[in-house]
N, C-alpha and C positions, 0 to 999 in steps of 0.2 A: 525461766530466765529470758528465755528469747523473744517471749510476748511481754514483760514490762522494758525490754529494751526497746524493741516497736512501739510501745506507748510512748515510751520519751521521744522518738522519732517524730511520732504524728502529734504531741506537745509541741514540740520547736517547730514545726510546720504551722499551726493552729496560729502562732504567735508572729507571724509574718504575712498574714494573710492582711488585706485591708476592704474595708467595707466596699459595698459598689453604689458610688453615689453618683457617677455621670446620668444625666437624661437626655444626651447626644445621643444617638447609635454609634458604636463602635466597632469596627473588625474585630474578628478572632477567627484563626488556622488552625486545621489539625491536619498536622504531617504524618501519618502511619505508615507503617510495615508492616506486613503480615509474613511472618518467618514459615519455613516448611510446610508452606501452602501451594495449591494450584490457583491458576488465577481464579479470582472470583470476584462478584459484586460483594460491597462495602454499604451498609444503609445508616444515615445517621436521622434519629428519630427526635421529637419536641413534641409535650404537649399531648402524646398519646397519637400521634401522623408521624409519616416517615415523611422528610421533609427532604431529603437528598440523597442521591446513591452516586457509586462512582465502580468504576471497575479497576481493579490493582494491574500493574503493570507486569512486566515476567519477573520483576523483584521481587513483587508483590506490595509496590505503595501506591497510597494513594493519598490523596487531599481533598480536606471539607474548607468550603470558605462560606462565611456568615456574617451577620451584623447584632447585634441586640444591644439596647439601653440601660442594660443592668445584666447579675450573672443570673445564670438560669437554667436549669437541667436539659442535659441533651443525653442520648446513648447513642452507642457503636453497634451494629450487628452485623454476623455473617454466617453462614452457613457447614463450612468446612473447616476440620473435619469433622464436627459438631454445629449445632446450634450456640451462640456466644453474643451477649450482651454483657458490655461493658459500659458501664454508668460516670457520667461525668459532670462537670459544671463551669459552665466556660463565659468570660466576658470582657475584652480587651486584651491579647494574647493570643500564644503561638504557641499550641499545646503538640507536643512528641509522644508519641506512641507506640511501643517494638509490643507483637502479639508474638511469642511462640506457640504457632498449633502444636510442633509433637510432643509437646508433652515436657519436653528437657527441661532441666531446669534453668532459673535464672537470678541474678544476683539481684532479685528485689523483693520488696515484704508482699509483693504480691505473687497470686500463683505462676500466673502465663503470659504475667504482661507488663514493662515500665511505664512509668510517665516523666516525663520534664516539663516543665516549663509554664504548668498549673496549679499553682498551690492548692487548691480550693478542688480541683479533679483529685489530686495528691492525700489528701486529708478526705475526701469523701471514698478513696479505694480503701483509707486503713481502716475507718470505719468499718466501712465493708466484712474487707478480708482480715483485718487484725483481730480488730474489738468483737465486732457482732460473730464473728467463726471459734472466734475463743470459746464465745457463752456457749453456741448452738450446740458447739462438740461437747460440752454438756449436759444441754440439755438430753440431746440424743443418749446419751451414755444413758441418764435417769431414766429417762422414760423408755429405757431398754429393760431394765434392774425392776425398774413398777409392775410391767406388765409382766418378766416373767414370775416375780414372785406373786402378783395378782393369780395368774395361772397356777399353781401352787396350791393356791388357798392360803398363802403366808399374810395375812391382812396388816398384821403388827410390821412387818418387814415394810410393805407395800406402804404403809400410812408414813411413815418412819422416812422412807425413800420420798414422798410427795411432800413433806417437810422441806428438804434437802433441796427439792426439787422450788420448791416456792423462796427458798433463800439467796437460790443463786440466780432467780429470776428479778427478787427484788436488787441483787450487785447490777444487775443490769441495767435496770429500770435508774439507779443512782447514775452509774457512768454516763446514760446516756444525758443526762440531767447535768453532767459535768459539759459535756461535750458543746451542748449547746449554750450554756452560760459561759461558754472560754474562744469558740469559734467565730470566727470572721466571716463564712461565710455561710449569707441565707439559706443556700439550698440543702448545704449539710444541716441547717440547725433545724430545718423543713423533716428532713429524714429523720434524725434521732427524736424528733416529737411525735412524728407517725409509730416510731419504737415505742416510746412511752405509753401510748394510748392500748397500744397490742399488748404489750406487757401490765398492764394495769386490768383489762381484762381477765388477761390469764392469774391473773392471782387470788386468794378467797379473800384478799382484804382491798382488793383493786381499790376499791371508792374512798380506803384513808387518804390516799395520795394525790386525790382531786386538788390537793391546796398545792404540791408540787409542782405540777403539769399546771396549771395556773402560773406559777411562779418564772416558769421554763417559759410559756406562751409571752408573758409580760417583760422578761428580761431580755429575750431573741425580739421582740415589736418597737423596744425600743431603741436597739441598736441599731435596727434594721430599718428604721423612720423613711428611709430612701428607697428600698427596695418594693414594688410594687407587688412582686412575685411574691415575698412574706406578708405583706398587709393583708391583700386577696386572703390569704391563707388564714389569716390571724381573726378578720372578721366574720371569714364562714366559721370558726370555731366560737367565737364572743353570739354568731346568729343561732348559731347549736344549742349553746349554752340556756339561751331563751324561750331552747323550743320548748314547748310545752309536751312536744312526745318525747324526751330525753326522759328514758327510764328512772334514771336518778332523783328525777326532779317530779316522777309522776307521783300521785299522792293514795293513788285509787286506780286499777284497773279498769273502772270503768273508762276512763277518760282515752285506753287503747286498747278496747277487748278482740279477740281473736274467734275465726268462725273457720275453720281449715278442714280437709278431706281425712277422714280415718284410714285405716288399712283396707276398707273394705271401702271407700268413696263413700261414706257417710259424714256430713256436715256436722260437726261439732263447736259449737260456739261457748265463750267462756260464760252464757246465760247459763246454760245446761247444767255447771256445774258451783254456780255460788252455794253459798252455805257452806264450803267446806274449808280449809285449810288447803292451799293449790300450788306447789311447786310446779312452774311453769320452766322447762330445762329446753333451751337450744342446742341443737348438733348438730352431727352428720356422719356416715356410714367411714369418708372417708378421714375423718378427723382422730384420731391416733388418743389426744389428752382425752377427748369428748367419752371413749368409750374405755380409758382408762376409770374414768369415771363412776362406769356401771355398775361396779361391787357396790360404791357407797350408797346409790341409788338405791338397789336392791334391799341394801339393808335397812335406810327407812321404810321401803313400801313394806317391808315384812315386819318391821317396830309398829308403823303406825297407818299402814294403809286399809283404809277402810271407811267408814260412814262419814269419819271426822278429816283426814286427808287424803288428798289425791296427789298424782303426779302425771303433768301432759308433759311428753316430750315432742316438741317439737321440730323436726331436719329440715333442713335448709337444701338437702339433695335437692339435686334437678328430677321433672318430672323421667326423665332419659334413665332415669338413675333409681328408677323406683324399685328392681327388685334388689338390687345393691343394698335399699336402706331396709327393706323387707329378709335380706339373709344376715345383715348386724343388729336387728332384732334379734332373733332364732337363735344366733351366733352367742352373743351374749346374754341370754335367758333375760331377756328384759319386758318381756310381752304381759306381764300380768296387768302395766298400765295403759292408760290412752297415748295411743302416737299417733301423730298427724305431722305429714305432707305441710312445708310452706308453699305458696301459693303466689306467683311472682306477678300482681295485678297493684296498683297502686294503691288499689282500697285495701287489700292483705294482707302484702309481705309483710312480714316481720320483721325484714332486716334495718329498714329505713322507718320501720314504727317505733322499735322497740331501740332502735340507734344503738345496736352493739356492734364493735369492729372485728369481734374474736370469738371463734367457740373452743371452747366450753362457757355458757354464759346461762344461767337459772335466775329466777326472781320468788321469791316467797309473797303468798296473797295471802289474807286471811281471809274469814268467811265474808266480812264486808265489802269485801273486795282493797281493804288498805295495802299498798305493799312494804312489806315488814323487814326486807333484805333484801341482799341483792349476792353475788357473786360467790355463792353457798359450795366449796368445793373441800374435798378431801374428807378428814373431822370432822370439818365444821359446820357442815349439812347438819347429823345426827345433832351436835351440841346446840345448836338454834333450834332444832325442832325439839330436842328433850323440854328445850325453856316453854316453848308454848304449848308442849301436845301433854306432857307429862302427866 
C-alpha cells in the first residue's frame, strides 16, 4: 500500500516538472543540513570531478552555489558517520536538503533525507529510493531462494524461482519505460534508460525488447530537443547502435574473436576452437546471478559437451583478483571447461568488444563461426541447445 501510494506521489511530481530549454547559464543553491553530525566537509561532485567542497558550520550547514545551461546531474558526498552519496539534478533553483546521519527517522519517502524545492532532484530520489528499492528487495529475496535451493540440488524449485525471477525483472524493465515516457526531466529519463539496458541484459529474452529501449531513446530525444546533456547521450547510443562490434548486430565471430590467458597463462584464441558449437559465457567470481548460473551450465557441458560443443567462460575479474576467480571455479565444480582471464588492453577486452553492460551475458557460435543467440539463461540454455545439438 505504501509503495503505490509513493508512486502517486512521484506521478504528481513527474507532472509539474518543466522541460529545461534556457541556453543562458543560470544560478542554482543548495542549502543543506547535516543533522547529528560532527562538523565535516560536504563535496558536490559533476561529470565524474568533485567540483566543490565546503565545510558545515557547528549546525552543520552548508551551501553550494553554481551556474549551468540546462539541468544536469550533480551529487552530494560526505563522510560521517558513513560514507553517503546523494544524487540529484539541479538547474535554475534553490534546492533544500535536511540529511539525518543517526539514523532516526523521518517524515519523507526517502530513507535519511528531505528535499524542497527540486522537482526533478525530488522525482529522481523516488526513483531511487521508491521504485528501483521496491524491485531490488526483490530481487534479493529471489536470488536468495535460487541459490539456496540450487544448494539443495532442488533444480525444479531453482528453475521455477529464475522464472519468477525474470518476471519481475521484466515489471521493471516496463516501469522504468513508464518513467521515462511521462518525466520531464532529462536526467531522470538518462537514469531509467541506463536501467533499461541493465535489465535487458539480465534477462534470457533481453534482445526482444530492443524495439522498447528504442522507443524509450526516441520518445525522451524528442522531448528533450533542448537539452544538450540528453542529445550527447542519445547520439553515443544511435553511434553504438552502428557499431559493427555490437554483439547483436555481429553476424559471425569472426569479425570480434577473442585470444585470452587460461588458468594456467596459456593463450587461447577462438581459432583454436572453430568447428565446434561454442557457448562463449561472460562473468565474474563476484557476480552473485553469474554463478547462479553454473548448474545450468554444467548441465549442458554434461548433455552435450564434447567433440561437437564447447563452453569458454570468460571473467572479467581484475588481474588482482585472480585467485578469487580461480576458488569460484573449484567452488562451483565448473572446471571441466575452458576459462580465461579478460584482458584489459584495447585490442582484448571484451567488455567494449563484445558491448555488454551486465553479467551474466553468453553468445552461442556455431561451427562457422555464426552467432545463433544471444542471452542464453536459465532453461533456456539447454532448450536452444536441444534445437541444434540434438
Amino acid at each position: 500500500m505504501k509503495f503505490h501510494l509513493l508512486l502517486g506521489l512521484w506521478a504528481c511530481f513527474f507532472s509539474s516538472l518543466f522541460p529545461a530549454q534556457a541556453q543562458l547559464e543560470k544560478p542554482f543553491t543548495i542549502e543543506g543540513t547535516l543533522l547529528s553530525s560532527p562538523q565535516q566537509m560536504v563535496y558536490l561532485r559533476y561529470n565524474g570531478k568533485w567540483i566543490d567542497s565546503c565545510l558545515t558550520n557547528l549546525q552543520g550547514k552548508f551551501t553550494f552555489r553554481g551556474r549551468n545551461q540546462e539541468e544536469l546531474p550533480y551529487s552530494l558526498y560526505f563522510k560521517s558517520p558513513r560514507p553517503r552519496m546523494i544524487y540529484l539534478a539541479l538547474h535554475d533553483e534553490t534546492l533544500r536538503i535536511t540529511i539525518e546521519t543517526s539514523g532516526r527517522p523521518l517524515d519523507s519517502p526517502f530513507p535519511d533525507f528531505t528535499l524542497e524545492g527540486s522537482p526533478s532532484s525530488f522525482a529522481l530520489g523516488l526513483n531511487s529510493y521508491v521504485v528501483s528499492s521496491h524491485f531490488a528487495s526483490q530481487f534479493r529475496a529471489l536470488l536468495d531462494k535460487i541459490t539456496q535451493s540450487t544448494m539443495k540440488g532442488d533444480t525444479v524449485a531453482a528453475d521455477s524461482l529464475q522464472k519468477q525471477l525474470d518476471d519481475v525483472r521484466r515489471k521493471w524493465l516496463y516501469t522504468k519505460k513508464v518513467i521515462v515516457d511521462t518525466t520531464k526531466s532529462p536526467v531522470l529519463a538518462h537514469e531509467c534508460i541506463i536501467g533499461m539496458e541493465v535489465i535487458m541484459d539480465l534477462l534470457p529474452d533481453g534482445e526482444t525488447y530492443e524495439t522498447t529501449l528504442d522507443s524509450a531513446y526516441v520518445s525522451a530525444s524528442e522531448r528533450f530537443i533542448a537539452s544538450s546533456f540528453f542529445q550527447d547521450f542519445y547520439t553515443s547510443y544511435l553511434r553504438k547502435k552502428g557499431s559493427q562490434t555490437r554483439i547483436i548486430q555481429i553476424n559471425n565471430i569472426h569479425e570480434a574473436p577473442f585470444a585470452l590467458p587460461d588458468r594456467t597463462d596459456q593463450i587461447i584464441s577462438y581459432k583454436d576452437l572453430e568447428g565446434k558449437y561454442l557457448l562463449i559465457d561472460f562473468w565474474a567470481s563476484w557476480c552473485k546471478p553469474c554463478r547462479v548460473e553454473h548448474p545450468h551450465l554444467r548441465k549442458a557441458y554434461e548433455r552435450y559437451g564434447g567433440t561437437s560443443f564447447e563452453i569458454v567462460s570468460i571473467s572479467i575479474d581484475k588481474p588482482a583478483s585472480r585467485s578469487k576467480w580461480l576458488k569460484a571455479i573449484e567452488d562451483d565444480q565448473v572446471g571441466e571447461w575452458i576459462h580465461l582471464l579478460n584482458v584489459e588492453t584495447p585490442e582484448e577486452n571484451v567488455i567494449p568488444k563484445y558491448n555488454f553492460s551486465s553479467i551474466p551475458y553468453n553468445i552461442l557460435v556455431a561451427p562457422d563461426g555464426k552467432v545463433l543467440a544471444t542471452r542464453l539463461r536459465g532453461t533456456k540454455l539447454l532448450e536452444v541447445l536441444d534445437g541444434y545439438l540434438k
